[in-house]
NUBAKOL-770177 format. One record per residue (C-alpha): residue in three letters; x, y, z. Coordinates in nm, 4 decimals. Layout:
  vodo        xx        yy        zz
   ALA         X         Y         Z
...
END
This chain:
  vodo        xx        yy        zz
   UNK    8.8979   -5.6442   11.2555
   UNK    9.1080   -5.6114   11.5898
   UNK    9.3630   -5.8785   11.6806
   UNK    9.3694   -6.0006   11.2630
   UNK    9.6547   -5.8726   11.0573
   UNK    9.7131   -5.9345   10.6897
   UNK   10.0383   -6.0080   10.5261
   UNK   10.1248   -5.7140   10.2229
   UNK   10.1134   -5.6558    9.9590
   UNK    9.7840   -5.8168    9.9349
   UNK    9.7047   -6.0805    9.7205
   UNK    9.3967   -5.9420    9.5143
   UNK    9.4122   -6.2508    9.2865
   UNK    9.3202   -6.4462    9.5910
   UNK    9.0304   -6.2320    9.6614
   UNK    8.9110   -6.1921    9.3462
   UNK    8.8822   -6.5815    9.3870
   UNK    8.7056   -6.5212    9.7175
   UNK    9.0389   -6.7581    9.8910
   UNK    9.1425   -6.6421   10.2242
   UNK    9.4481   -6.3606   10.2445
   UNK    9.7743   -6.4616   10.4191
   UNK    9.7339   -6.3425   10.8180
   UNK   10.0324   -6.2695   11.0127
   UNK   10.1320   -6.1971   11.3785
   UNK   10.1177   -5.8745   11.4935
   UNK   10.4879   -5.8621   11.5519
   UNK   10.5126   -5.9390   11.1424
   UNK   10.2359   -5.6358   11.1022
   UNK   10.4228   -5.3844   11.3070
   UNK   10.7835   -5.4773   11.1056
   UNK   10.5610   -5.4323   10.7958
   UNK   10.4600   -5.0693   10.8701
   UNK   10.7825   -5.0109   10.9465
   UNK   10.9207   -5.0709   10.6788
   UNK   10.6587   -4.8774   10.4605
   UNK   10.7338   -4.5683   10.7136
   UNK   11.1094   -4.5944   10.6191
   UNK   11.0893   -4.6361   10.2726
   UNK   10.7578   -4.3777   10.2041
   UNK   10.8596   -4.0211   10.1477
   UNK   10.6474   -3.7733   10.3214
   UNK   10.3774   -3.6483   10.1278
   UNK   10.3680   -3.9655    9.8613
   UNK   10.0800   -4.0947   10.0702
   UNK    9.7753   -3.8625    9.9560
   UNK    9.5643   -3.9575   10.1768
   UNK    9.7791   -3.8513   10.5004
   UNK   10.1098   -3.6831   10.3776
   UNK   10.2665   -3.6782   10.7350
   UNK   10.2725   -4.0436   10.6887
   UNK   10.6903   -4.1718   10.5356
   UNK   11.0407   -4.0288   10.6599
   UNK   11.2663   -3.7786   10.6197
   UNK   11.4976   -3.9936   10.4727
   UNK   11.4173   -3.9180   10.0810
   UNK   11.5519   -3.5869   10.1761
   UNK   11.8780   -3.6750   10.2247
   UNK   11.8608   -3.9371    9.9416
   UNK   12.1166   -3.7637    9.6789
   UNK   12.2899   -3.5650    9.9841
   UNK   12.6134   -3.8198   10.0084
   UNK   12.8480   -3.5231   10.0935
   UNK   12.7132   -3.5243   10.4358
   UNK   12.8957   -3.7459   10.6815
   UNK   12.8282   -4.0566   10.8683
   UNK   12.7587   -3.9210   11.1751
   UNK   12.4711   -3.6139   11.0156
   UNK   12.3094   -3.8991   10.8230
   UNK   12.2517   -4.1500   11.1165
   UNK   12.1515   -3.8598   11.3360
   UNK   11.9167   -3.7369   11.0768
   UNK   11.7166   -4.0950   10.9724
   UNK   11.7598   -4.1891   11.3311
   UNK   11.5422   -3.8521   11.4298
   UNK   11.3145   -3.9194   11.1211
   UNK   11.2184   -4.2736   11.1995
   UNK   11.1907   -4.1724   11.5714
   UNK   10.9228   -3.9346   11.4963
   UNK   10.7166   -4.0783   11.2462
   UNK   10.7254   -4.4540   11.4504
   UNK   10.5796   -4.2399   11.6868
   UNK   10.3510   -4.0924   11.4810
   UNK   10.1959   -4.3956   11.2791
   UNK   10.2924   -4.7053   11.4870
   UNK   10.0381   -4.6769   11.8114
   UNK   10.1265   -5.0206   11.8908
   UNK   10.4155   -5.0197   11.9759
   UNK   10.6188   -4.8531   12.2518
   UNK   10.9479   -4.7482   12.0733
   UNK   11.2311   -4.7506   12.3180
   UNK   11.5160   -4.7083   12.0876
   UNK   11.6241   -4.6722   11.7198
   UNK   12.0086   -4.7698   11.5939
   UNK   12.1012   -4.6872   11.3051
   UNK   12.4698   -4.8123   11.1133
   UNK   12.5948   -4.6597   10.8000
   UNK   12.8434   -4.8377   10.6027
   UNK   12.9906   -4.8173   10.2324
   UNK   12.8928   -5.1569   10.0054
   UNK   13.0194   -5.2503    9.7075
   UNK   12.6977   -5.3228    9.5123
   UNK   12.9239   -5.3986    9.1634
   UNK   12.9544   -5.7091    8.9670
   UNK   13.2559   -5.8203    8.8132
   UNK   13.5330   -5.5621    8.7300
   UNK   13.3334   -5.2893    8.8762
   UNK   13.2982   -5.1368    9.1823
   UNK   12.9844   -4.9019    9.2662
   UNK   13.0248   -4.7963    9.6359
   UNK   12.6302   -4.7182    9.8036
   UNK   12.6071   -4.6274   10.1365
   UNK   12.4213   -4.8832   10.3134
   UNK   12.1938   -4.7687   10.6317
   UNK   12.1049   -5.0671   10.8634
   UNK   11.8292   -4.9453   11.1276
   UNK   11.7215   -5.1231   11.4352
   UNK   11.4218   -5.0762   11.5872
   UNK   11.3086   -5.1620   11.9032
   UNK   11.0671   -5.1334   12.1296
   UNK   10.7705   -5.3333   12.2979
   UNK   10.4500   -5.4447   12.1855
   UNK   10.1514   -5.3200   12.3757
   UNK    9.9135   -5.5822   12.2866
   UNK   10.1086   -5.8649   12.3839
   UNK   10.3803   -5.6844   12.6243
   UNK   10.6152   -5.8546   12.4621
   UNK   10.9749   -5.7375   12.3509
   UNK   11.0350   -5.6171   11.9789
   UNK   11.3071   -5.5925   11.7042
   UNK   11.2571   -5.5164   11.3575
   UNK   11.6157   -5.5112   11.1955
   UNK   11.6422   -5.4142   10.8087
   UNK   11.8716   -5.2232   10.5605
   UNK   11.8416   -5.0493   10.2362
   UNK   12.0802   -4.8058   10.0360
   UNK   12.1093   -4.4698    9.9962
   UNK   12.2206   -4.2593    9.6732
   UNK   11.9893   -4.3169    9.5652
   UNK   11.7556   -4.4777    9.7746
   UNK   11.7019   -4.8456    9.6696
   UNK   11.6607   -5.1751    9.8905
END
């Protein structure tokens, strides 16, 4: 249905039950798919294998500098937004790579950490948008 959006993953218990699933603004929808663009590989959807990022390629690729991996996701995430987000107009993705130490006590384990920013504006509503997350490269992991 138009104008209803449902929070995921989706709570099949709570069908099953025949309770209502948990609805969410379409602001909350668009930063879902988002997310599921950034984090799919392409092809792991069988249904539409254009659907996911680029960014799996360069998963184990950590010789590759700063500057080639923000220009890289930043192009990826460009074009598939485009691709599989219709609504939204995208207006501008920033990306920021920086090394975290992920290791507990005593030991360090360095990742490379990619924060993207996307934003854009929401055609439904005409409304300003900003979906900011992170995850970790090397492999990937969030």
């Amino acid at each position: 249905m138009k104008g209803i959006y449902y929070k995921i993953p989706i709570d099949f218990g709570a069908l099953v039950e025949k309770k209502d699933t948990e609805k969410i603004s379409i602001d909350n929808s668009i930063a879902q798919q988002i997310f599921l663009i950034a984090t799919t590989s392409l092809g792991e959807c069988k249904f539409d294998e254009s659907f996911g990022s680029e960014i799996w390629e360069m998963d184990f690729d950590l010789l590759k500098s700063d500057n080639i991996l923000k220009e890289f996701i930043g192009n990826s995430l460009k074009k598939a937004i485009t691709m599989h987000e219709k609504r939204l107009e995208l207006r501008d993705v920033e990306i920021y790579i920086d090394d975290h130490n992920i290791g507990g006590l005593g030991k360090k384990r360095m990742k490379k950490r990619v924060n993207i920013a996307v934003k854009g504006l929401v055609l439904e509503t005409n409304r300003p948008f900003l979906f900011q997350n992170s995850f970790f490269v090397g492999p990937l992991s969030y």
